[in-house]
N, C-alpha and C positions, 0 to 999 in steps of 0.2 A: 187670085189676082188682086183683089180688094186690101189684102193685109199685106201687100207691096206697097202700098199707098199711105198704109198708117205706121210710124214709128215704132217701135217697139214700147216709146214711155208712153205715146198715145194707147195704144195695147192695154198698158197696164191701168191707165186710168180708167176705160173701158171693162175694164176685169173689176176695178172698184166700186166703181157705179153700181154695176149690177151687185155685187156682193152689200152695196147699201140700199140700196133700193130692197134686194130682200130681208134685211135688218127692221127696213122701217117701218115696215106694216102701213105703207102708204095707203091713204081710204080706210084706213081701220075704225078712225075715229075715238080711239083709243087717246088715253091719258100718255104722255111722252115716258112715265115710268113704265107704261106697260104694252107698248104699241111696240118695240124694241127702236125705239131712235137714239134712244142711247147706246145702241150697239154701233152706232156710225162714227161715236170716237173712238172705239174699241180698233174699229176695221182703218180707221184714220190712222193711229198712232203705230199699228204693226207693218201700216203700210205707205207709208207716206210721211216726211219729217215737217215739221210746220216751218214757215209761217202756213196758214192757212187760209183759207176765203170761202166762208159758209153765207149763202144765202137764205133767209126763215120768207118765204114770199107769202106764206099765209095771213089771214086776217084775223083772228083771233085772241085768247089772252095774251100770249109771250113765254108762253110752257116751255115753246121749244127754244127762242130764244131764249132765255132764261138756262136751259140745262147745257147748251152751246158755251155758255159764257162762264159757268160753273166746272163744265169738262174742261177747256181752256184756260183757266187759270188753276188745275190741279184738283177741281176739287169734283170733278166727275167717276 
């Protein structure tokens, strides 16, 4: 009954999410080379056409922003 209520692209965003989320190695604490958050442009671009809107809500150095803005302009 529930997936009467969500969209089919809602669906597919929901299908994304999770497939980034196990990319990212959330809590890992890991370095953004080796934690896999770089796999979230990988799962971005096969699945989803830009423009895009990535939030970094962390406090930290700018690692991830940083590799967001590198994948982004080609060079991820």
């Amino acid at each position: 009954m529930l997936s009467k209520l969500f969209s089919s692209r809602t669906h597919k965003f929901e299908q994304i999410a999770r497939k980034i989320l196990l990319c990212a190695g959330i809590g890992s604490g890991a370095s953004v080379d080796s934690s896999g958050e770089a796999c979230v442009f990988k799962v971005l671009s096969k699945n989803l056409k830009s423009p895009y809107c990535i939030f970094d809500v962390g406090a930290n150095k700018g690692d991830y922003a940083t590799l967001c803005l590198k994948a982004l302009n080609g060079g991820g």
